[in-house]
VODRENNU-851889 format. One record per residue (C-alpha): residue number from 1; y, x, z. Coordinates in pm, 1 decimal, decimal comma, m for minus. Layout:
// residues N
   n       yy       xx       zz
 NUM        Y        X        Z
...
// end
This chain:
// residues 247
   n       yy       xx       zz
   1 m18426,3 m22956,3   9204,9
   2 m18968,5 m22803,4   9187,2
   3 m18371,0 m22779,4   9314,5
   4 m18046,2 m22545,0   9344,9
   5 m17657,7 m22512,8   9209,2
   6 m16970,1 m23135,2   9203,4
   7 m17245,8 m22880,5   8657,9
   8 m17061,6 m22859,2   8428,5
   9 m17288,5 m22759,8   8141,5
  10 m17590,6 m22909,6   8227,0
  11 m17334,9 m23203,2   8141,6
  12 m17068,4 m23436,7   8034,1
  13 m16814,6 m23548,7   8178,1
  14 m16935,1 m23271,3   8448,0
  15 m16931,8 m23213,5   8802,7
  16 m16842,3 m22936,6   8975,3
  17 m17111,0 m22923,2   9286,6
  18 m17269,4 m22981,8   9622,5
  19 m17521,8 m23067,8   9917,4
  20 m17328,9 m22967,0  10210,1
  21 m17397,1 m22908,7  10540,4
  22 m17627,2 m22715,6  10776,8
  23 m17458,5 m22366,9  10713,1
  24 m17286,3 m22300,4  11047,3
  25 m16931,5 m22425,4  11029,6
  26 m16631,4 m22483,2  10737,6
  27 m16667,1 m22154,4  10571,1
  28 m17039,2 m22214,1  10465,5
  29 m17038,4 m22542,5  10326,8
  30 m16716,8 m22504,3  10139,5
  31 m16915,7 m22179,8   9922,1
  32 m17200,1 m22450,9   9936,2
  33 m16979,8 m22718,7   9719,9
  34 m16917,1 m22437,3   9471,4
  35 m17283,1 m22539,0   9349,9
  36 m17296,6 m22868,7   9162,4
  37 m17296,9 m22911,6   8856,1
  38 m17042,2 m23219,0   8907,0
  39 m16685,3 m23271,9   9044,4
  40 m16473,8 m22937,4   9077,3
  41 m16271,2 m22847,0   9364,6
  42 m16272,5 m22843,8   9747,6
  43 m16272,3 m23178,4   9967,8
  44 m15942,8 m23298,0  10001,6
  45 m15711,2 m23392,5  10275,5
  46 m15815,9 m23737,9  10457,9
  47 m15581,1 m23970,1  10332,4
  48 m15398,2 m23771,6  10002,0
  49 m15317,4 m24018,7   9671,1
  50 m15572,5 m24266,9   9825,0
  51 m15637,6 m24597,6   9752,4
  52 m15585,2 m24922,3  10006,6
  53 m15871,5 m25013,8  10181,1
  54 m15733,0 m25386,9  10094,4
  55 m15688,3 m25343,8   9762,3
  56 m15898,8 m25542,9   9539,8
  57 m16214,3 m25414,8   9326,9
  58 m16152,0 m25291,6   9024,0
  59 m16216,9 m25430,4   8725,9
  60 m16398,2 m25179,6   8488,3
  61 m16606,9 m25174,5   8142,2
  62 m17015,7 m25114,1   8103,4
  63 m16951,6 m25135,1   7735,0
  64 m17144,9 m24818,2   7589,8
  65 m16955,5 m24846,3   7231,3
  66 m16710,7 m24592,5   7189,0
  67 m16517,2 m24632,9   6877,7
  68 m16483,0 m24296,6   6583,7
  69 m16100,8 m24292,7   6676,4
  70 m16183,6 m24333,8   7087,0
  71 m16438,8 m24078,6   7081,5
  72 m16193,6 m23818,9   6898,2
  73 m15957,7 m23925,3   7212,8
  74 m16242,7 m23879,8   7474,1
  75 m16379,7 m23533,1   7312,4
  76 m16009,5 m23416,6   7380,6
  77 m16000,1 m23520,9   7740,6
  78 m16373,7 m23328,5   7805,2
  79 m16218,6 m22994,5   7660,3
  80 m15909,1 m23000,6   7886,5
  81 m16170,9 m23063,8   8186,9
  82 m16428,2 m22816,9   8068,5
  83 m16097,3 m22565,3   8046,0
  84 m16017,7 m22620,7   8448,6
  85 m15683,8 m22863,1   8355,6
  86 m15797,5 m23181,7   8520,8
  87 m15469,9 m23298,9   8590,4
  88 m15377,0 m23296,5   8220,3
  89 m15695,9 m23476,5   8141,3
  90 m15658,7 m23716,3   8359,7
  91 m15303,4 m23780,9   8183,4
  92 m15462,8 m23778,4   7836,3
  93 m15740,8 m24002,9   7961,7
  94 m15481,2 m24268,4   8111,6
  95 m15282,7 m24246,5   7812,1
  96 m15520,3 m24432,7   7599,3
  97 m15695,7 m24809,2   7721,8
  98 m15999,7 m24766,6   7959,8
  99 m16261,1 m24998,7   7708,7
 100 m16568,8 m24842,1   7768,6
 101 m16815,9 m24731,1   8069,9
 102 m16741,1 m24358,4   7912,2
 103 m16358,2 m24348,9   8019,1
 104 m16418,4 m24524,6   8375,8
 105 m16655,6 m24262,7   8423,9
 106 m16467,5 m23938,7   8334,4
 107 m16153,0 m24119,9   8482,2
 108 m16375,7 m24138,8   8847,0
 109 m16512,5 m23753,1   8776,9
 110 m16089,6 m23656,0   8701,7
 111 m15997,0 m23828,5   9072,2
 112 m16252,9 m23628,9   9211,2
 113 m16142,1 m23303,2   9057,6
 114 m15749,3 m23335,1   9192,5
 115 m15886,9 m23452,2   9509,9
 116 m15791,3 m23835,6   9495,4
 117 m16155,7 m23890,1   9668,3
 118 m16045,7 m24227,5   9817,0
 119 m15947,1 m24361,4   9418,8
 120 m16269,8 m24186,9   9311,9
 121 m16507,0 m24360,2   9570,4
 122 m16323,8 m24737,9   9494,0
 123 m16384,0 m24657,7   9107,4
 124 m16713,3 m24508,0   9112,0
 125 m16814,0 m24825,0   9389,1
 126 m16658,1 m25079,7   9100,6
 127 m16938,2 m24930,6   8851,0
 128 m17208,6 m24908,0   9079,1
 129 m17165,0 m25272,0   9125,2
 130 m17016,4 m25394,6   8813,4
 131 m17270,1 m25196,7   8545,7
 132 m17488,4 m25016,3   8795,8
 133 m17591,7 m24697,6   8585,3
 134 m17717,5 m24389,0   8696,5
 135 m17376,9 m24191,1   8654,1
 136 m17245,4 m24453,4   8860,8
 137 m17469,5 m24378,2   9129,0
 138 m17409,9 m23998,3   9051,9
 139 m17057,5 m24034,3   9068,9
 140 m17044,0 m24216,9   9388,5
 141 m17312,1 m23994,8   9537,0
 142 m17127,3 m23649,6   9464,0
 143 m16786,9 m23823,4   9573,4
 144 m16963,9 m23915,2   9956,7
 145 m17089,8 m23536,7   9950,8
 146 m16727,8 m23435,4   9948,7
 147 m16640,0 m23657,6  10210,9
 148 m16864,2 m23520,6  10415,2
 149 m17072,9 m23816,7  10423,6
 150 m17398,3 m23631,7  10352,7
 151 m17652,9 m23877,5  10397,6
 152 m17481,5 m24161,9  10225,1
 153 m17462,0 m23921,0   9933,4
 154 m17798,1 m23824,7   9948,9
 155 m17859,0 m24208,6   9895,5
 156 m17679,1 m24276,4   9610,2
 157 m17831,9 m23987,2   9417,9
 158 m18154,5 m24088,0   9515,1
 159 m18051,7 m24407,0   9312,3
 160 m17893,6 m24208,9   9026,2
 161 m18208,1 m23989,8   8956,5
 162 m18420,0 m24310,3   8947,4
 163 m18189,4 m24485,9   8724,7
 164 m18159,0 m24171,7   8496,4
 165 m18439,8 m23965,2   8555,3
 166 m18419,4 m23717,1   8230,1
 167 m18051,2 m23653,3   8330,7
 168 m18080,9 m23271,9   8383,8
 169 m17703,3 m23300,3   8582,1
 170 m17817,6 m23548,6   8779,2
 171 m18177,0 m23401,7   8902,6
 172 m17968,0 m23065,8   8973,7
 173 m17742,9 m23235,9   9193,7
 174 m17978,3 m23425,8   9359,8
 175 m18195,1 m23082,7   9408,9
 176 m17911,9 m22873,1   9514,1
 177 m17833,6 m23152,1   9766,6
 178 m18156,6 m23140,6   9874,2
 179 m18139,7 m22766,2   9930,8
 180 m17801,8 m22786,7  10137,1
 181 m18029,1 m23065,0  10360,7
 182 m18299,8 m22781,8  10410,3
 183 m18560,8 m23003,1  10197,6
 184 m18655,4 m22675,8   9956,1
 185 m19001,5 m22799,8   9907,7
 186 m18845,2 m23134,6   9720,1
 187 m18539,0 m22938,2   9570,4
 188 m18771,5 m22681,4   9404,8
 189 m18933,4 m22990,3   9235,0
 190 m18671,7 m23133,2   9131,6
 191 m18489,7 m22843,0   8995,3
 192 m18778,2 m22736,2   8796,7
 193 m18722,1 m23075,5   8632,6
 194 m18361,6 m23031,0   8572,6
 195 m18440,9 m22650,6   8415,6
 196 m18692,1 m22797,8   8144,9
 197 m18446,0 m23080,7   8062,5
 198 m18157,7 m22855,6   8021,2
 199 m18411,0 m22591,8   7798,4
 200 m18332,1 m22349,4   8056,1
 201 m18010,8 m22334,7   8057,1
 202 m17698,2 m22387,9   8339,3
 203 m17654,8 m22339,1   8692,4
 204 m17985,9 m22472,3   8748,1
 205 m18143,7 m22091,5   8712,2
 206 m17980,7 m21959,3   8991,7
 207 m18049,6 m22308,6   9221,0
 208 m18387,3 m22315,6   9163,1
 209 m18454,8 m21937,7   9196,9
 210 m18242,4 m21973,1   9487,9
 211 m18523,1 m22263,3   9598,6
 212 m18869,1 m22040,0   9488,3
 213 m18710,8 m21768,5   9708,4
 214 m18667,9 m22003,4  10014,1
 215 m18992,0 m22131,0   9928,9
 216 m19178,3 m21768,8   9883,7
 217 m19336,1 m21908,7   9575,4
 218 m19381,7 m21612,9   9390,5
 219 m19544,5 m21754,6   9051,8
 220 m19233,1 m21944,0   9041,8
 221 m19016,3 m21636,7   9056,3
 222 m19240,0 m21469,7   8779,1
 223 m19211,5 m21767,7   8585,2
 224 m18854,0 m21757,6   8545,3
 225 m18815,6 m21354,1   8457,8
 226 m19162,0 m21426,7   8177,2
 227 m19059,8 m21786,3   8048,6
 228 m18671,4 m21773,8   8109,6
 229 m18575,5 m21434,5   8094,4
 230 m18410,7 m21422,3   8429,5
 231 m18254,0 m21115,4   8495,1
 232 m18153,5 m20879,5   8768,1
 233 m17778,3 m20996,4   8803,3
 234 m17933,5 m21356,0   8808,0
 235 m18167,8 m21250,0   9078,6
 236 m17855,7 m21070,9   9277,9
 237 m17671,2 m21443,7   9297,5
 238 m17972,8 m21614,3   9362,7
 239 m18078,8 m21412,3   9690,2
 240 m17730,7 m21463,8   9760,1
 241 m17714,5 m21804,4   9731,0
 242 m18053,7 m21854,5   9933,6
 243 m17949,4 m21644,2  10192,1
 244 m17640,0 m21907,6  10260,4
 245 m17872,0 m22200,2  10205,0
 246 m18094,5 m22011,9  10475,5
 247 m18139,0 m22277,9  10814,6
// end
Protein backbone atom coordinates (compact mmCIF):
# COMPACT_ATOMS: atom_id res chain seq x y z
CA UNK A 1 0.00 0.00 0.00
CA UNK A 2 2.49 4.68 -1.92
CA UNK A 3 1.35 -0.14 1.67
CA UNK A 4 1.19 -1.52 5.44
CA UNK A 5 -1.35 -3.44 8.07
CA UNK A 6 -6.28 -11.23 7.06
CA UNK A 7 -8.94 -5.22 7.91
CA UNK A 8 -11.53 -5.24 9.33
CA UNK A 9 -12.74 -1.66 9.03
CA UNK A 10 -11.38 -0.65 5.99
CA UNK A 11 -14.14 -3.41 5.17
CA UNK A 12 -16.92 -5.84 4.92
CA UNK A 13 -17.08 -8.93 5.39
CA UNK A 14 -13.32 -8.18 6.73
CA UNK A 15 -10.11 -9.78 6.95
CA UNK A 16 -8.00 -10.02 9.58
CA UNK A 17 -4.27 -9.66 7.89
CA UNK A 18 -1.01 -10.55 6.24
CA UNK A 19 2.16 -10.69 3.85
CA UNK A 20 4.27 -13.12 5.57
CA UNK A 21 7.55 -14.08 5.40
CA UNK A 22 11.14 -12.77 5.44
CA UNK A 23 11.19 -12.01 9.29
CA UNK A 24 13.60 -14.67 10.59
CA UNK A 25 11.64 -17.70 11.66
CA UNK A 26 7.79 -18.59 13.17
CA UNK A 27 7.68 -15.93 15.74
CA UNK A 28 8.01 -13.00 13.16
CA UNK A 29 5.65 -13.82 10.61
CA UNK A 30 2.96 -14.96 12.94
CA UNK A 31 3.04 -10.89 14.56
CA UNK A 32 3.29 -10.20 10.70
CA UNK A 33 -0.36 -11.90 9.99
CA UNK A 34 -1.71 -9.74 12.81
CA UNK A 35 -1.69 -6.97 9.94
CA UNK A 36 -4.41 -7.43 7.34
CA UNK A 37 -7.17 -6.04 7.22
CA UNK A 38 -8.82 -9.56 6.18
CA UNK A 39 -9.22 -13.07 7.74
CA UNK A 40 -8.56 -13.19 11.65
CA UNK A 41 -6.58 -15.71 13.35
CA UNK A 42 -3.31 -17.68 13.08
CA UNK A 43 -2.63 -20.39 10.22
CA UNK A 44 -4.04 -23.48 11.15
CA UNK A 45 -2.95 -27.00 11.53
CA UNK A 46 -2.23 -28.82 7.99
CA UNK A 47 -5.03 -30.93 7.58
CA UNK A 48 -7.84 -29.58 10.50
CA UNK A 49 -11.85 -29.59 9.22
CA UNK A 50 -10.44 -29.74 5.61
CA UNK A 51 -11.99 -30.44 2.61
CA UNK A 52 -11.19 -33.66 0.10
CA UNK A 53 -8.93 -32.95 -2.44
CA UNK A 54 -11.53 -35.23 -4.58
CA UNK A 55 -14.37 -33.62 -3.73
CA UNK A 56 -16.16 -31.89 -6.40
CA UNK A 57 -16.30 -27.93 -7.05
CA UNK A 58 -18.67 -26.22 -5.46
CA UNK A 59 -21.45 -24.85 -6.74
CA UNK A 60 -21.88 -21.14 -5.59
CA UNK A 61 -23.99 -17.83 -6.51
CA UNK A 62 -22.53 -14.42 -8.38
CA UNK A 63 -25.98 -13.06 -7.91
CA UNK A 64 -25.34 -9.44 -6.37
CA UNK A 65 -29.22 -9.06 -5.22
CA UNK A 66 -29.62 -9.40 -1.71
CA UNK A 67 -33.16 -9.34 -0.67
CA UNK A 68 -34.59 -6.48 2.47
CA UNK A 69 -35.26 -9.68 4.66
CA UNK A 70 -31.60 -11.42 3.54
CA UNK A 71 -29.75 -8.37 4.11
CA UNK A 72 -31.32 -7.95 7.78
CA UNK A 73 -29.94 -11.78 8.07
CA UNK A 74 -26.46 -10.89 6.57
CA UNK A 75 -26.06 -7.45 8.70
CA UNK A 76 -26.49 -9.90 11.75
CA UNK A 77 -23.84 -12.33 10.69
CA UNK A 78 -21.16 -9.10 10.02
CA UNK A 79 -21.80 -7.89 13.73
CA UNK A 80 -21.09 -11.31 15.32
CA UNK A 81 -17.76 -11.30 13.06
CA UNK A 82 -16.89 -7.69 13.64
CA UNK A 83 -17.46 -8.76 17.62
CA UNK A 84 -14.54 -11.68 17.34
CA UNK A 85 -17.49 -14.72 17.40
CA UNK A 86 -16.78 -16.26 14.04
CA UNK A 87 -17.87 -19.51 14.95
CA UNK A 88 -21.37 -18.23 15.79
CA UNK A 89 -21.45 -16.38 12.53
CA UNK A 90 -20.60 -18.91 10.65
CA UNK A 91 -23.70 -20.83 12.33
CA UNK A 92 -26.03 -17.87 11.68
CA UNK A 93 -24.69 -17.59 8.15
CA UNK A 94 -25.37 -21.47 7.41
CA UNK A 95 -28.60 -21.22 8.96
CA UNK A 96 -30.16 -19.29 6.23
CA UNK A 97 -29.78 -20.43 2.07
CA UNK A 98 -26.43 -19.30 0.46
CA UNK A 99 -28.39 -17.21 -2.75
CA UNK A 100 -26.13 -14.60 -3.33
CA UNK A 101 -22.22 -13.88 -4.10
CA UNK A 102 -22.51 -11.85 -0.53
CA UNK A 103 -23.05 -15.10 1.70
CA UNK A 104 -20.41 -17.35 -0.33
CA UNK A 105 -18.15 -14.68 0.36
CA UNK A 106 -18.48 -14.04 4.15
CA UNK A 107 -19.09 -17.91 4.41
CA UNK A 108 -15.19 -18.31 2.68
CA UNK A 109 -13.88 -15.16 5.05
CA UNK A 110 -15.81 -17.33 8.36
CA UNK A 111 -13.63 -20.73 7.23
CA UNK A 112 -10.75 -18.70 7.25
CA UNK A 113 -11.32 -17.16 10.64
CA UNK A 114 -11.80 -20.82 12.58
CA UNK A 115 -8.99 -22.04 10.59
CA UNK A 116 -10.86 -24.44 8.06
CA UNK A 117 -8.17 -22.99 5.37
CA UNK A 118 -8.54 -26.13 3.17
CA UNK A 119 -12.78 -25.39 2.96
CA UNK A 120 -11.82 -21.71 2.57
CA UNK A 121 -9.33 -22.17 -0.41
CA UNK A 122 -12.03 -24.85 -2.34
CA UNK A 123 -14.80 -22.03 -1.75
CA UNK A 124 -12.96 -19.00 -2.47
CA UNK A 125 -11.34 -21.21 -5.83
CA UNK A 126 -15.31 -22.01 -6.76
CA UNK A 127 -15.82 -18.01 -7.01
CA UNK A 128 -12.75 -17.17 -8.57
CA UNK A 129 -13.83 -19.42 -11.29
CA UNK A 130 -17.49 -19.43 -11.19
CA UNK A 131 -18.08 -15.30 -10.87
CA UNK A 132 -14.47 -14.20 -10.87
CA UNK A 133 -14.72 -10.87 -8.74
CA UNK A 134 -12.18 -9.11 -7.06
CA UNK A 135 -13.15 -10.40 -3.44
CA UNK A 136 -12.84 -13.64 -4.95
CA UNK A 137 -9.42 -13.09 -5.85
CA UNK A 138 -8.95 -11.33 -2.37
CA UNK A 139 -10.30 -14.11 -0.62
CA UNK A 140 -8.29 -16.72 -2.25
CA UNK A 141 -5.19 -14.54 -2.14
CA UNK A 142 -5.29 -13.87 1.79
CA UNK A 143 -6.30 -17.68 2.29
CA UNK A 144 -2.69 -18.84 0.23
CA UNK A 145 -0.90 -16.14 2.56
CA UNK A 146 -1.95 -18.24 5.49
CA UNK A 147 -0.86 -21.28 4.01
CA UNK A 148 2.24 -20.10 3.66
CA UNK A 149 2.06 -20.04 0.04
CA UNK A 150 3.37 -16.48 -0.31
CA UNK A 151 3.86 -16.05 -3.82
CA UNK A 152 0.71 -17.70 -4.99
CA UNK A 153 -0.98 -15.19 -2.71
CA UNK A 154 0.79 -12.42 -3.91
CA UNK A 155 -0.80 -13.51 -7.32
CA UNK A 156 -4.16 -13.62 -6.61
CA UNK A 157 -4.17 -10.18 -5.02
CA UNK A 158 -2.46 -8.85 -7.79
CA UNK A 159 -5.72 -10.02 -9.62
CA UNK A 160 -8.06 -8.73 -6.88
CA UNK A 161 -6.65 -5.10 -6.89
CA UNK A 162 -7.05 -5.04 -10.72
CA UNK A 163 -10.47 -6.34 -10.62
CA UNK A 164 -11.40 -3.90 -7.74
CA UNK A 165 -9.08 -1.24 -7.75
CA UNK A 166 -11.03 1.47 -5.38
CA UNK A 167 -11.37 -1.38 -2.79
CA UNK A 168 -9.44 0.34 0.08
CA UNK A 169 -9.32 -3.53 1.91
CA UNK A 170 -8.09 -4.90 -0.92
CA UNK A 171 -5.13 -2.29 -1.92
CA UNK A 172 -4.13 -2.58 1.96
CA UNK A 173 -3.74 -6.13 1.74
CA UNK A 174 -2.09 -6.20 -1.29
CA UNK A 175 0.39 -3.30 0.18
CA UNK A 176 0.94 -4.89 3.45
CA UNK A 177 1.79 -8.07 1.46
CA UNK A 178 3.99 -6.28 -0.41
CA UNK A 179 5.74 -4.94 2.67
CA UNK A 180 6.12 -8.52 4.32
CA UNK A 181 7.90 -9.37 0.58
CA UNK A 182 10.38 -6.37 1.25
CA UNK A 183 8.79 -4.43 -1.90
CA UNK A 184 8.27 -0.97 0.37
CA UNK A 185 8.76 1.18 -2.62
CA UNK A 186 5.36 -0.53 -4.27
CA UNK A 187 3.61 -1.02 -0.78
CA UNK A 188 4.02 2.71 0.06
CA UNK A 189 2.09 3.30 -3.26
CA UNK A 190 -0.31 1.31 -2.81
CA UNK A 191 -1.13 2.07 0.70
CA UNK A 192 -1.32 5.67 0.03
CA UNK A 193 -4.15 4.54 -2.26
CA UNK A 194 -5.89 2.48 0.25
CA UNK A 195 -5.56 5.65 2.97
CA UNK A 196 -7.42 8.16 0.52
CA UNK A 197 -10.08 5.51 -0.27
CA UNK A 198 -10.74 4.72 3.26
CA UNK A 199 -10.71 8.93 4.08
CA UNK A 200 -7.96 8.15 6.31
CA UNK A 201 -9.14 5.92 8.31
CA UNK A 202 -8.14 1.97 9.49
CA UNK A 203 -5.13 0.05 9.88
CA UNK A 204 -3.86 1.50 6.82
CA UNK A 205 -2.19 4.59 9.01
CA UNK A 206 0.03 2.59 10.82
CA UNK A 207 1.00 0.26 7.42
CA UNK A 208 1.78 2.94 5.44
CA UNK A 209 3.68 5.01 8.07
CA UNK A 210 5.21 1.81 8.81
CA UNK A 211 6.20 1.88 4.74
CA UNK A 212 7.40 5.97 4.61
CA UNK A 213 9.63 4.96 7.57
CA UNK A 214 11.22 1.96 5.69
CA UNK A 215 11.29 4.13 2.83
CA UNK A 216 12.92 7.39 4.70
CA UNK A 217 10.41 9.46 2.88
CA UNK A 218 10.07 12.14 5.14
CA UNK A 219 7.31 14.40 3.30
CA UNK A 220 5.35 11.34 3.59
CA UNK A 221 5.73 11.16 7.33
CA UNK A 222 4.84 14.98 7.58
CA UNK A 223 2.01 14.39 5.48
CA UNK A 224 0.33 12.10 7.68
CA UNK A 225 0.88 14.17 11.23
CA UNK A 226 -0.43 17.76 8.83
CA UNK A 227 -3.20 16.02 6.62
CA UNK A 228 -4.14 12.99 8.94
CA UNK A 229 -3.43 13.97 12.26
CA UNK A 230 -1.17 11.10 13.07
CA UNK A 231 -0.12 11.08 16.42
CA UNK A 232 2.66 10.04 18.71
CA UNK A 233 1.09 6.63 19.93
CA UNK A 234 0.44 6.04 16.11
CA UNK A 235 4.03 6.79 15.40
CA UNK A 236 5.15 4.37 18.52
CA UNK A 237 3.28 1.20 16.57
CA UNK A 238 4.39 2.22 13.38
CA UNK A 239 8.30 2.21 14.15
CA UNK A 240 7.37 -0.88 15.71
CA UNK A 241 5.84 -2.44 13.08
CA UNK A 242 8.69 -1.30 10.54
CA UNK A 243 11.24 -2.41 12.66
CA UNK A 244 9.68 -6.21 12.28
CA UNK A 245 9.06 -5.63 8.60
CA UNK A 246 12.90 -4.57 8.63
CA UNK A 247 15.00 -7.27 5.96
Amino acid sequence: MDNPNLARKVSGPRWPAPRLYRLGGLAGTLLMLAGLSGCAGMPGAAGEASSEDSEPPLEVSCRRQVQPEAQIHLDLVDRLSEGNKPYAALAQLEGKPMDSHGHWVRKGRLLASTQRLSDAQRLFQALVDQCGTGEAYHGLGMVLLKSWRVEDGLRQLRIARAEAPASANIRNDYGYALLMNGEYDHAAYELRTALELADGQGPVRQNLAAAYLLTDNDPGLRMLTERYNFGVDEFAHARRLAERLRR
